[in-house]
C-alpha positions as CSV (number, residue, x, y, z in Angstrom):
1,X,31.5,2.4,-3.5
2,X,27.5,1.8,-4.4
3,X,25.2,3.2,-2.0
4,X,21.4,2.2,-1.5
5,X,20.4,6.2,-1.9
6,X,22.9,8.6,-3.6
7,X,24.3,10.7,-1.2
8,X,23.6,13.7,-3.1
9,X,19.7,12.9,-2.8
10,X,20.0,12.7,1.2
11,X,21.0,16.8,1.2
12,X,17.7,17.4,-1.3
13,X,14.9,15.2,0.9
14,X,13.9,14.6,4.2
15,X,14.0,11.2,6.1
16,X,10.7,10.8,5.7
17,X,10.0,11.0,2.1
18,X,13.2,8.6,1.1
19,X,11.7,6.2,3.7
20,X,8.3,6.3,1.9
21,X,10.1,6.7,-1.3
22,X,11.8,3.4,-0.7
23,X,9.4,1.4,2.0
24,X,6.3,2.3,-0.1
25,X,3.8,5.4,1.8
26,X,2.2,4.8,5.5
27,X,-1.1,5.1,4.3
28,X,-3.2,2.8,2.4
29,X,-5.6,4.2,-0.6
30,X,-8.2,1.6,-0.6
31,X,-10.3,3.2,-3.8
32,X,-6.3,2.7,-5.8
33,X,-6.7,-0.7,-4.6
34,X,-10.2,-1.1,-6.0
35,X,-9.2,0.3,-8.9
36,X,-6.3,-2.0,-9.6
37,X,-7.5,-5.1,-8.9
38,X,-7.6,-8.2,-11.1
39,X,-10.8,-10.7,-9.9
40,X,-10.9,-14.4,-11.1
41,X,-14.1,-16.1,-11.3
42,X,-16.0,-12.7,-9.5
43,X,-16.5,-9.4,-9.8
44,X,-16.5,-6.2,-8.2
45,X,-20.4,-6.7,-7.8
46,X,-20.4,-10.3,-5.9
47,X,-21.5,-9.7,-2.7
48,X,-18.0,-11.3,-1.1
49,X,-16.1,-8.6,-3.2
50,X,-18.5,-5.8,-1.7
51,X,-17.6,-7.1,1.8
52,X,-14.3,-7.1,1.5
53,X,-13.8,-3.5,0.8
54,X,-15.9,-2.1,2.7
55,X,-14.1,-4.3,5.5
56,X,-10.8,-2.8,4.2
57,X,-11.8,0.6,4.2
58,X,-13.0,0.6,7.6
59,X,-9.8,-0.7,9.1
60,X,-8.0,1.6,10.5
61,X,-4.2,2.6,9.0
62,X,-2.3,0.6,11.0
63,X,-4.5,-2.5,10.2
64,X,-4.6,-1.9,6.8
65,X,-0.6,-1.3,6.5
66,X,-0.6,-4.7,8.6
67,X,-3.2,-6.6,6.4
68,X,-0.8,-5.7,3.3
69,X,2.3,-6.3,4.8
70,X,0.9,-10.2,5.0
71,X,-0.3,-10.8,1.7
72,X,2.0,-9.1,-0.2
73,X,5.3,-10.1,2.0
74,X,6.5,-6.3,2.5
């Protein structure tokens, strides 16, 4: 029988961290964002970008948790 989680990993972690380990972490760290992201005809500098972020990073977690879930599908 294949299971999802090895049962043998459910006795050495809580709940919580297979459910981030696995659904990805509740918070949202805007400057790893930043600091991953690819721009196409911008940069970091144009003012849109600027906006953007600072938009982001004001949101509060559940927004920003929300806002990913859309453009990335979760």
């Amino acid at each position: 029988m294949d299971f999802i989680i090895p049962p043998h990993i459910v006795g050495i972690v809580g709940w919580e961290e297979v459910e981030d380990r696995c659904a990805g972490m509740k918070t949202v760290d805007v400057d790893k964002l930043k600091s991953i992201t690819e721009y196409r005809n911008c940069d970091s500098d144009t003012k849109v970008v600027k906006l953007f972020w600072n938009v982001l990073a004001r949101l509060s977690e559940e927004d920003k948790t929300a806002y990913l879930k859309f453009v990335w599908g979760r």
